[in-house]
N, C-alpha and C positions, 0 to 999 in steps of 0.2 A: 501560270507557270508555278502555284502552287507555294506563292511568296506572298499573297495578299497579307496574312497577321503582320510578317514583318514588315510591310510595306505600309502599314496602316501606324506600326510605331515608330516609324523611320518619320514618315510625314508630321505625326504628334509629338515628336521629340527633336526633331533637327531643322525642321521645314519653317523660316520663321518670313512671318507678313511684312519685316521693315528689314534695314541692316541695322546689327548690333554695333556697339562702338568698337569691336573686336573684327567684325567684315569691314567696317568703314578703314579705320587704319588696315588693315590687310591690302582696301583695293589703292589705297595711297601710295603702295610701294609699286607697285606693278607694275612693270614695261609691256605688256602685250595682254591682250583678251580675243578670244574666239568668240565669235559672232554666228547665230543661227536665226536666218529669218526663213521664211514663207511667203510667197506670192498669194493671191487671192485664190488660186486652184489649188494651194496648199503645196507645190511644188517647192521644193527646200532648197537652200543655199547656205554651205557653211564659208565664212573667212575671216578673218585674219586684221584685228591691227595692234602697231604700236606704237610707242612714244615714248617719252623720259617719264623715269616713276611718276607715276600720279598723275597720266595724262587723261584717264578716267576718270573726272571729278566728281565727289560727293556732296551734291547741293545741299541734300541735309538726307535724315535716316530711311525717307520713301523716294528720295530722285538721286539719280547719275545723271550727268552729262560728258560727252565725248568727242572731239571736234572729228571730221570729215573732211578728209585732206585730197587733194586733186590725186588722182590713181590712174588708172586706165582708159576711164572716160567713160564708164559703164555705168556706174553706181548701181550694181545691183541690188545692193543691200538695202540702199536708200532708196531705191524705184518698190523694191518688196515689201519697205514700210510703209509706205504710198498705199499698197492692196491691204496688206493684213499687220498693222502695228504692232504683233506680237515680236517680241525678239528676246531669245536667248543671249545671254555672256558669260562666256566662261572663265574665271581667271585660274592660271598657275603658277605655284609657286615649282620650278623646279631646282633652286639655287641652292634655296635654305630650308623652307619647312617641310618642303614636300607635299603640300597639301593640294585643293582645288577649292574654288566659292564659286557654285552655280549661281547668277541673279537673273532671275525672268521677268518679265513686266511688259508695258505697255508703251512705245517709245512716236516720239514725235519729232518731225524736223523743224530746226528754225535757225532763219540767217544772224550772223553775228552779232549782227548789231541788236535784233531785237531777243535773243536770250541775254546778250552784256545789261540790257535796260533792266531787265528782270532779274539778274546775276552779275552785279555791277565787282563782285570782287574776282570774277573768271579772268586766268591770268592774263595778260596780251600775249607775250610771246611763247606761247605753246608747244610750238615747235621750230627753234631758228631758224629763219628763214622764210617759212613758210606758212601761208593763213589759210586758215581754214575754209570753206566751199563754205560747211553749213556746220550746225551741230548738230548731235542725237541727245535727246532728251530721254531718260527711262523711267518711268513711274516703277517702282518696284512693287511686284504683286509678292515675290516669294523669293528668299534667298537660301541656299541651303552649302550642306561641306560636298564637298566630291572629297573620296579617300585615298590617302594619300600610296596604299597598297601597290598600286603599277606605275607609281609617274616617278619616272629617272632621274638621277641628278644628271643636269647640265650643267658645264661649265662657262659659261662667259667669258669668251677670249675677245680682240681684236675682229676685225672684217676683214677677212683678206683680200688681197689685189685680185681682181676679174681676170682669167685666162684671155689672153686676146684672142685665142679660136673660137669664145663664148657666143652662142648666137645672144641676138638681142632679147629682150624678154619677149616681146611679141611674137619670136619665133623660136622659142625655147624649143618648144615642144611639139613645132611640126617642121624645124627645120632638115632634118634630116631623112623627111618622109618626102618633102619637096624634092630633094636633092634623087632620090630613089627614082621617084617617078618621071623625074626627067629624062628626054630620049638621049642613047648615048647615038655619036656619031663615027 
């Protein structure tokens, strides 16, 4: 695409092998991170989690970890890290700085009890209520800035009340193609 020079000082000037103490508080504030993994056919999946600030913990400046909370019953993110442990995370800030920190690395599963053995000060309650499946573990190979040039300010309100005509999330998104192809009488 005729970007390789600047691609090659992007990577020698921003692209760093651990987090600086500057991405570690950064990911400390953060309520949500995007997730990219890959199956072993290299077929992608991007999604979504959150949690109260700093629900992505920084074990020290080459590991994250991140608990994995009961969802849909798919884990596909977690079945993806199974085939190919590569995974992307994205954090944003859209609130206040405006920025992004891509971290890539090499991530592993492990149940509670045995990363707490190994990360005895990982906090218990995580998230009220509820405990976590497993965690993710991230070796950091590479953390870099995403710019902050298109990402919008949002604002953080309240959750509001669910329409009652709301289909359920399972059928968000083909409840009304059901409804279509049913016969009329």
């Amino acid at each position: 695409m005729g970007s390789a020079d600047r691609a090659a000082r992007f990577y020698d000037q921003q692209v760093h092998p651990r987090l600086t103490a500057e991405m570690q508080e950064f990911i400390g504030r953060q309520s949500m991170v995007f997730l990219a993994t890959a199956d072993s056919r290299g077929e992608c999946d991007a999604s979504f989690r959150a949690g109260p600030p700093g629900f992505v913990h920084v074990l020290d400046e080459h590991t994250l970890a991140y608990p994995e909370f009961r969802g849909n019953g798919v884990l596909a993110s977690a079945g993806n890290m199974t085939e190919n442990p590569h995974l992307g995370m994205l954090f944003v800030d859209f609130t206040h700085d405006h920025v992004g920190l891509h971290v890539n690395g090499v991530a592993q599963l492990h149940l509670d009890a045995d990363l707490r053995s190994a990360h005895p000060r990982l906090p218990q309650d995580v998230a009220p209520g509820r405990a976590p499946e497993m965690w993710v573990r991230l070796t950091v190979e590479e953390a870099y800035i995403h710019c902050s040039k298109y990402i919008p300010h949002l604002v953080p309100g309240p959750r509001p009340a669910q329409p009652a005509d709301r289909p359920k999330d399972a059928d968000y998104f083909t409840a009304r193609a059901a409804q279509e192809s049913r016969p009329t009488r």
